[in-house]
GULUMDO-700418 format. One record per residue (C-alpha): residue number from 1; residue in one letter; y negated, z negated, x negated. Coordinates in steps of 0.2 Angstrom, whole numbers. Example, Ala and Ser with C-alpha at 12.3 -4.5 7.8 and 13.67 -1.06 7.14 Angstrom:
BEGIN
resi:resn:yy:zz:xx
1:A:22:-39:-62 $
2:S:5:-36:-68 $
END
This chain:
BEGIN
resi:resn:yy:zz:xx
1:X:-126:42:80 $
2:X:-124:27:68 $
3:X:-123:28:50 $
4:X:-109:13:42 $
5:X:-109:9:23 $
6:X:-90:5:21 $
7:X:-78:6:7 $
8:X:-63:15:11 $
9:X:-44:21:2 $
10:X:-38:40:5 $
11:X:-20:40:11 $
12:X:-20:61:14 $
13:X:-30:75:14 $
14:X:-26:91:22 $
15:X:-34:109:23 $
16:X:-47:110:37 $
17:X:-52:129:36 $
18:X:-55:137:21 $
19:X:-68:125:14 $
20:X:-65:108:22 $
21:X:-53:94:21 $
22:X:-47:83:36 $
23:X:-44:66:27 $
24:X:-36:48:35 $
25:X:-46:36:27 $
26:X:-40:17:27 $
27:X:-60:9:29 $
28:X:-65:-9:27 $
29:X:-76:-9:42 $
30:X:-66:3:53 $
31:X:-47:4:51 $
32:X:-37:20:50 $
33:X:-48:34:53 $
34:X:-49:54:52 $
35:X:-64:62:43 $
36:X:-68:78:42 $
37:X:-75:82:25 $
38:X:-85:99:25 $
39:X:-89:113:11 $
40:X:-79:100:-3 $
41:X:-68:114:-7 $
42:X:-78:130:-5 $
43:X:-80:141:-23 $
44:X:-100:135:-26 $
45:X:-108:125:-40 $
46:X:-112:113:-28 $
47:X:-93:108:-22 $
48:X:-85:110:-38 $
49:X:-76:95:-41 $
50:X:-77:85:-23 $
51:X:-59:88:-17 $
52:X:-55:76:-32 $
53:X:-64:62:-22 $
54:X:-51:64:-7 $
55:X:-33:62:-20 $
56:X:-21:49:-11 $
57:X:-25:31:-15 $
58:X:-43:36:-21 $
59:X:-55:21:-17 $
60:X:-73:27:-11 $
61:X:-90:22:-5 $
62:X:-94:28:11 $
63:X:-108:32:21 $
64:X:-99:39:39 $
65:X:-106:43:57 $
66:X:-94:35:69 $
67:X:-92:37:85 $
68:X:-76:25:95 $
69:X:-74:38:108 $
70:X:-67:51:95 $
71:X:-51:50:86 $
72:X:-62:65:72 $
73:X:-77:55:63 $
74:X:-90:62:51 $
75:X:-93:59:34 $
76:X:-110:58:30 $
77:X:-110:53:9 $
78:X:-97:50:-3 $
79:X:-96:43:-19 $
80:X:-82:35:-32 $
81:X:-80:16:-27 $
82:X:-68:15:-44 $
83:X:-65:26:-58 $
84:X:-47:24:-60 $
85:X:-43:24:-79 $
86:X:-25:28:-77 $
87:X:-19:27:-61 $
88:X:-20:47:-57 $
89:X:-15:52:-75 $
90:X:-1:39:-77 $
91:X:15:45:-71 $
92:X:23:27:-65 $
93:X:4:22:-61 $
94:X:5:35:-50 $
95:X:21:34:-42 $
96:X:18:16:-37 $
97:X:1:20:-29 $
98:X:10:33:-19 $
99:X:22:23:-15 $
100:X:7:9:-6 $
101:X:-1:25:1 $
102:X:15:29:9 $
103:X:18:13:14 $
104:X:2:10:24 $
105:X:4:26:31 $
106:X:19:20:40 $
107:X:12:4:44 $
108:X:-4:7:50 $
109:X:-4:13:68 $
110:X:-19:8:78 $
111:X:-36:11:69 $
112:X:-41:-9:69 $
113:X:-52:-16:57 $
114:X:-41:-31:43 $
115:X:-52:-32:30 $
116:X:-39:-45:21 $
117:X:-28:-30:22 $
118:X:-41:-18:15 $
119:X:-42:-30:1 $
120:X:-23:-31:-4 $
121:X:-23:-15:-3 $
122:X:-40:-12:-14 $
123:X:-34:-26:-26 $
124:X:-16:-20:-29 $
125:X:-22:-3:-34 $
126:X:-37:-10:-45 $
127:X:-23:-21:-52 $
128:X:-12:-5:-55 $
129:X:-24:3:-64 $
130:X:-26:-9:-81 $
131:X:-7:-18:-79 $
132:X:5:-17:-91 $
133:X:22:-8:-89 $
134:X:30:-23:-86 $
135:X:18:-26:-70 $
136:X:17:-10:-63 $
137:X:37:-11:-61 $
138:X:36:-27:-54 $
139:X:18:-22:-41 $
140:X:28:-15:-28 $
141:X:39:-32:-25 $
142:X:22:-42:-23 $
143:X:15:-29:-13 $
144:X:28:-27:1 $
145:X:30:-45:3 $
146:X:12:-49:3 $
147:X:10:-34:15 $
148:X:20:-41:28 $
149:X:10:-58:27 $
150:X:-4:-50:30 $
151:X:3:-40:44 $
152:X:9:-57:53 $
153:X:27:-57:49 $
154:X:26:-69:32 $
155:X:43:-77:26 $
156:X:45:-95:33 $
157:X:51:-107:21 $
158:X:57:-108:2 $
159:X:72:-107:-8 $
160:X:81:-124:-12 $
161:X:99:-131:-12 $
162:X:95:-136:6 $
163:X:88:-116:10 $
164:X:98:-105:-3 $
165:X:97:-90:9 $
166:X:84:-78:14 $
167:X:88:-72:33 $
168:X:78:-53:34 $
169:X:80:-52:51 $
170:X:74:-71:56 $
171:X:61:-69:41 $
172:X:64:-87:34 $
173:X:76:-95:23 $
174:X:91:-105:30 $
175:X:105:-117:25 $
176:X:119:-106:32 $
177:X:124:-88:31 $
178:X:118:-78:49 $
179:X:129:-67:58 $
180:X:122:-48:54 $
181:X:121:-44:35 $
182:X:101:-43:34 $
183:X:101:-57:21 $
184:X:98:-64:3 $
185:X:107:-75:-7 $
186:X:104:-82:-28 $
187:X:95:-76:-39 $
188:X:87:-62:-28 $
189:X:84:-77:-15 $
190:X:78:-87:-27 $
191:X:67:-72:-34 $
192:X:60:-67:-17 $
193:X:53:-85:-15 $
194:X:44:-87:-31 $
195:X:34:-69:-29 $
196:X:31:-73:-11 $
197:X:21:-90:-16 $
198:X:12:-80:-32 $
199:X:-6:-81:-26 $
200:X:-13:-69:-37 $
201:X:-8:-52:-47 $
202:X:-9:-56:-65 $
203:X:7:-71:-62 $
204:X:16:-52:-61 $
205:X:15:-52:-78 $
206:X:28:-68:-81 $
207:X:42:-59:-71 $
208:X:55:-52:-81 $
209:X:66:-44:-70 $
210:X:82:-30:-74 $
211:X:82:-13:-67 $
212:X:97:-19:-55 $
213:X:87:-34:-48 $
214:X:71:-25:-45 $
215:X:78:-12:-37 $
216:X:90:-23:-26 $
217:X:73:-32:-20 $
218:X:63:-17:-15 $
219:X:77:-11:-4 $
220:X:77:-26:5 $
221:X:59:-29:6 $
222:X:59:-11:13 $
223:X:73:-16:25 $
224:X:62:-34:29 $
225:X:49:-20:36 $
226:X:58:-9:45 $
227:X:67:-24:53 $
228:X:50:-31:60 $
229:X:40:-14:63 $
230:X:45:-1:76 $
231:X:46:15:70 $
232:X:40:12:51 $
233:X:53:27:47 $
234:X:58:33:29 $
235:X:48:33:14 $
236:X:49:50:4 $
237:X:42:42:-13 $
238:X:55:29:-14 $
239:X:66:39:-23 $
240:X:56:46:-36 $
241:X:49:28:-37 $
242:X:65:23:-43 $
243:X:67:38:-55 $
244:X:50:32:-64 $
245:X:53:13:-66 $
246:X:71:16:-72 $
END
């Protein structure tokens, strides 16, 4: 069997025996995949410490066996792709990085190689890890709508006098109110367009956006999802994502 060098992003870990971990790993090269990970949590010398590698939104350089004809692949080395300096110590840090684990969970169905996914992904936890408090509040709005884009369902058009309101359902802005209540309208409007045309993270750091707003916006980005991905279901660390931020 083939050995791959890829990176990969840990989105779970579960008990596999009483030594091993079964993990779904989001890789650059492969997609969603399950590894089986053995001896990592077995009381020697040698394993103290290696079920720390498999935490949720850990990002890791891989060495794998894998075979396409099996959903249960093989890891063959591990090793820390970056040492997160807050993200699994920081207590909002870590609620947002949850919160994109979750997320991808529910949006990755089919273990399909995107490796401009991989790098949103990879890049908006890196990003997490050093922003300020002002951009880690503000990560999650850039996130989910740059997640949609990147999963094919990006948001047509801009905000103008012409195009004032943001239709969820159609995925675009319009000149009229639609007919269902999936919409956005003023400031949050306004808003959505700007962080949609962002290009890159650090612009995060010029938002400055109320608890009310901010809050306003992920529910409707969560709601933009939903609307366009069967079956994308209900995120448990929502709500204490909206404890943390405040």
């Amino acid at each position: 069997m083939t050995v791959h060098a890829t990176r990969g992003i840990v989105l779970r870990s579960l008990p596999y025996g009483d030594t091993s971990l079964v993990c779904s790993i989001y890789t650059e090269l492969f997609g969603k995949q399950s590894y089986l990970v053995k001896g990592v949590r077995a009381a020697t010398k040698k394993s103290v410490g290696k079920a720390g590698y498999f935490q949720p939104g850990a990002i890791l350089d891989l060495e794998v066996y894998h075979n396409s004809f099996k959903d249960l692949q093989f890891l063959k080395s591990f090793y820390w792709g970056h040492v997160y300096q807050s993200v699994f110590f920081d207590v909002v840090k870590n609620a947002v990085a949850t919160y994109v684990v979750e997320v991808m969970q529910l949006v990755l169905k089919e273990p399909e190689a995107n490796p401009e996914l991989f790098y949103l992904i990879e890049d908006s936890l890196k990003q997490l890890d050093k922003g300020s408090p002002g951009f880690t509040a503000n990560l999650p709005l850039y996130f989910t709508l740059h997640l949609a884009a990147e999963l094919g369902f990006m948001v047509q058009g801009e905000f103008s006098a012409q195009t004032p309101i943001l239709d969820l359902q159609e995925g675009q802005f319009v000149a009229q109110y639609p007919s269902h209540p999936h919409h956005l309208d003023g400031d949050r409007a306004r808003i959505s367009s700007e962080l949609g045309q962002l290009p890159y993270y650090e612009a995060l750091e010029g938002f400055s956006l109320n608890q009310q707003i901010r809050r306003q916006l992920l529910d409707a980005y969560l709601l933009f999802l939903q609307l366009h991905i069967p079956g994308f279901g209900t995120l448990k660390s929502y709500g204490v994502l909206k404890e943390v931020l405040g």
